[in-house]
N, C-alpha and C positions, 0 to 999 in steps of 0.2 A: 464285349458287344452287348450281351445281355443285362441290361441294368435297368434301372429307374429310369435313369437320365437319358438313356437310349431312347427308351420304351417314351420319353415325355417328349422327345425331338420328333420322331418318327409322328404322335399324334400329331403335334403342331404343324410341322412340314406339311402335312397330308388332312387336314381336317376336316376339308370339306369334301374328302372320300369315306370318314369313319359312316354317315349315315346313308350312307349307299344303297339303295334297295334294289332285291334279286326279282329275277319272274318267279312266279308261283305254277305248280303245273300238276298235272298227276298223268299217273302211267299205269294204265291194268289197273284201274279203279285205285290205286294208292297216290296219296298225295303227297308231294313234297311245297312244303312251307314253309319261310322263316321262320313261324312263330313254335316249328318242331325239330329246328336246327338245332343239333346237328343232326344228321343222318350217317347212320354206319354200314358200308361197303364189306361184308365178309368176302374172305378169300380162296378159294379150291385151286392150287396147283396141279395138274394133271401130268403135269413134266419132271421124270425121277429127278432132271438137273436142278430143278429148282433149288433157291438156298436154303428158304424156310421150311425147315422139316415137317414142323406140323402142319404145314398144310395142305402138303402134298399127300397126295392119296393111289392106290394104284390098281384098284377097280373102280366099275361103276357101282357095286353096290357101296363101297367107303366112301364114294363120293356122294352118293343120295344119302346117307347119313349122316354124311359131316356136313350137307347142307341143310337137312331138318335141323341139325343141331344147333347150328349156324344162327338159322331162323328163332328157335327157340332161347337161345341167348341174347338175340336184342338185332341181328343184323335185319336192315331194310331191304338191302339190296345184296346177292352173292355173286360177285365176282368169278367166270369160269374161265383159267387160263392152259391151253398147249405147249406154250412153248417159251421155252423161261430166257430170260432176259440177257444172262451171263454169258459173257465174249466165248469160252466154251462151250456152252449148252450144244446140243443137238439141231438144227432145222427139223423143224416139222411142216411136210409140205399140205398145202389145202386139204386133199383128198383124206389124208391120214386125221387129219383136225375136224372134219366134221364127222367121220368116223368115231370117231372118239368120243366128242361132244354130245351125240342126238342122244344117245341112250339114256344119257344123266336128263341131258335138256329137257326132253319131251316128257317123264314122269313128274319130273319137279315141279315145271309150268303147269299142268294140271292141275296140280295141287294147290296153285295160286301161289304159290313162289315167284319171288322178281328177281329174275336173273340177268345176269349181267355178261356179254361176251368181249372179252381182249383179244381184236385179232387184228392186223393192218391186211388179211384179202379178204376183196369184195366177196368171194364165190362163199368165204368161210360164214363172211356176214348175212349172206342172200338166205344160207339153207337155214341158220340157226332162228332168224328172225320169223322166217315161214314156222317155224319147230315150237317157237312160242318164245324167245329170246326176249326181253322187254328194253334193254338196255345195252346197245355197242361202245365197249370201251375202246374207243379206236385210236390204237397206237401208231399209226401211220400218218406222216405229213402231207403228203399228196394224193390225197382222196378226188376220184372221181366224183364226177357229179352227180354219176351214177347212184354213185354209194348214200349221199346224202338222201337222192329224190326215195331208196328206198327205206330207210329208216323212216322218212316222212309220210311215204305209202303202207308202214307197219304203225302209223302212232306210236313209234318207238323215240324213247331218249337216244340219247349222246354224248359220250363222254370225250370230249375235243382234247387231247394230248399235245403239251409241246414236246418236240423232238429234235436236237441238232442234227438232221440225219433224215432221211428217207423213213428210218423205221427204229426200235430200241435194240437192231442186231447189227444197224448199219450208221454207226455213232466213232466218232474220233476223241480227240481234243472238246475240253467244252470253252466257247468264247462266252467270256464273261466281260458284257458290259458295264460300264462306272454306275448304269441305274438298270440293274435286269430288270426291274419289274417295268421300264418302258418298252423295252424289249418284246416282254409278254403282251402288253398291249395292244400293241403293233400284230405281233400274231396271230394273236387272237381276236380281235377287230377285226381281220382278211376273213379268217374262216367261219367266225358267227352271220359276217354276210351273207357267207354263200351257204352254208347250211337252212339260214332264217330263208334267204330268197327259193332254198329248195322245200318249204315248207315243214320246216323240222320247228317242233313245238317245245320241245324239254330238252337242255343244257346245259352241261356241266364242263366249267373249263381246271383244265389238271396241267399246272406248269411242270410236272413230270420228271420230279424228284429221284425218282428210282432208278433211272437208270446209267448205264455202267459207263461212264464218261473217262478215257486213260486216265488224263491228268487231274481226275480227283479220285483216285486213289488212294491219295494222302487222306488218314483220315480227317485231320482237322481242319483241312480246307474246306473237304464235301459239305461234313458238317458246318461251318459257318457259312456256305452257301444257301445249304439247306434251313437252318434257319433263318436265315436273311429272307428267303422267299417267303416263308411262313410266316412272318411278321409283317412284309409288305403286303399280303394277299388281298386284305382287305380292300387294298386299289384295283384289282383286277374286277372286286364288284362294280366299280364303276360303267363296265359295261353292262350292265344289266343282268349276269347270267349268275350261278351261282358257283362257287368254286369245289373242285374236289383233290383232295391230296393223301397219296400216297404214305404211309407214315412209314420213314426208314428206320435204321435195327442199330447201327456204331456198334459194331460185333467190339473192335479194335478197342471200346474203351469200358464198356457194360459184361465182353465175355460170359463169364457161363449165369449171369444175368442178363441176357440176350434178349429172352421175354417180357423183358420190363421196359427195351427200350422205346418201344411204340407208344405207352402212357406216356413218358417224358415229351417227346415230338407234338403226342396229343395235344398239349397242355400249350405246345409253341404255336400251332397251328390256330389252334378255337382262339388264343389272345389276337391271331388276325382274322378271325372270323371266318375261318373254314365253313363251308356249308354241309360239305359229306366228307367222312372218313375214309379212306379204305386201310383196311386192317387187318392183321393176321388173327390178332387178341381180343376179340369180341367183349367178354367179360371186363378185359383190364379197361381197355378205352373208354367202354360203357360207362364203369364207375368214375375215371375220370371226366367224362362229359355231364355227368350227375351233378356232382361234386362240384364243377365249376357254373353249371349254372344257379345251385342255392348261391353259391359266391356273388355272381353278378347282378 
């Protein structure tokens, strides 16, 4: 799949999406730009199930340091997550999640940290955004209107998730379309409406790579899906907003180089012009996003 020849189809099919241009926006006085693209998404797991070891932390004081750290490495944005994503994980219910959350939340955003929350409920979204939250990565497909008009009453971002599912704990089978990235389109067109009609100003669309679909288990399928989307991404700017992706790990083929496999994704992503990263490997991604822009 990955060749020249690919890579010269793909542009020609699609050429007049390669110059796409995104909104520009800022949030808590930080700007996101094209012309300081990419942007890096650091990660805090706060859930022991989580897969990613390093990321996962099990106080608030590991997690107020591995978010300055975070910070200090190169991330724009930090990503705070509860409740992790794998068909075993735990539920973690609302109450328990903003419990959890505010203690990190509230000192970090002081400190002019842009943090970011994963959650699909409103109530989790309502406390943390009052808390100083600047960013909902909202994993849920059926958001209230609610949910939107307050992210837009916080001048808060949004990070719009595709989900085959209600939410990434309530996921089957993945149907894979002959052109997923019309697919994304389509979905993402519905919800850029209603979030833009509910006044929400900053947007990031995430075709939502990570999460735990039965039938792509297999590793080599996942993975040629997942690049497939990463290579088409750049169509998805056609809507106007800027894309965000998730970099996965191919434990199954990388093993106990595990950590190196989010650079490799990097490198598939930025070729479709990803706009934000999110990432467990701050440093590694960073130099590869370096590196490929002397290239370009």
């Amino acid at each position: 799949m990955l060749s020249l020849e690919y890579l010269a189809r793909l542009a020609q099919e699609h050429s007049s999406a390669l110059t796409a241009q995104v909104a520009e926006f800022e949030i808590q006085g930080h700007s996101f730009s094209a012309s300081q693209r990419p942007h890096l998404m650091g990660v805090i797991n706060l859930s022991p199930d989580s897969w990613y070891r390093e990321s996962v932390v099990s106080t608030t004081d590991d997690a107020l340091n591995r978010a300055r750290r975070l910070r200090t490495e190169g991330a724009h944005l930090i990503d705070l997550g509860t409740e992790s994503t794998l068909a075993h994980a735990a539920r973690v219910d609302p109450a328990q999640q903003i419990r959890t959350l505010l203690p990190i939340l509230k000192p970090l955003a002081q400190e002019g940290i842009l943090l970011s929350i994963e959650t699909y409920h409103l109530e989790v979204a309502r406390s943390c955004l009052e808390a100083g939250a600047a960013v909902l990565n909202l994993t849920g497909t059926t958001p209230p209107t609610d949910l939107y008009r307050l992210v837009a009453d916080h001048r808060a971002g949004i990070v719009l998730c595709y989900v085959q599912g209600s939410n990434p704990r309530d996921v089957s089978d993945f149907i894979h379309s002959p052109d997923h990235a019309t697919a994304l389109l389509d979905y993402f067109r519905r919800e850029i409406d209603r979030a833009t009609a509910a006044g929400i100003h900053a947007i990031w669309i995430d075709p939502g790579l990570g999460f735990y679909y039965r039938n792509l288990q297999d590793s080599a399928a996942r993975i040629r899906y997942q690049a497939e989307t990463f290579l088409h991404s750049f169509r998805l700017r056609t809507l106007g907003w800027p894309v965000c992706h998730a970099l996965p790990h191919a434990f199954e083929f990388f093993q106990e180089e595990v950590r190196s496999a989010e650079s490799l994704f990097a490198v598939l992503a930025l070729l479709g012009k990803t706009d934000l990263l999110r990432t467990h490997e701050i440093p590694k991604v960073r130099a590869v996003a370096r590196t490929l822009g002397i290239l370009s």
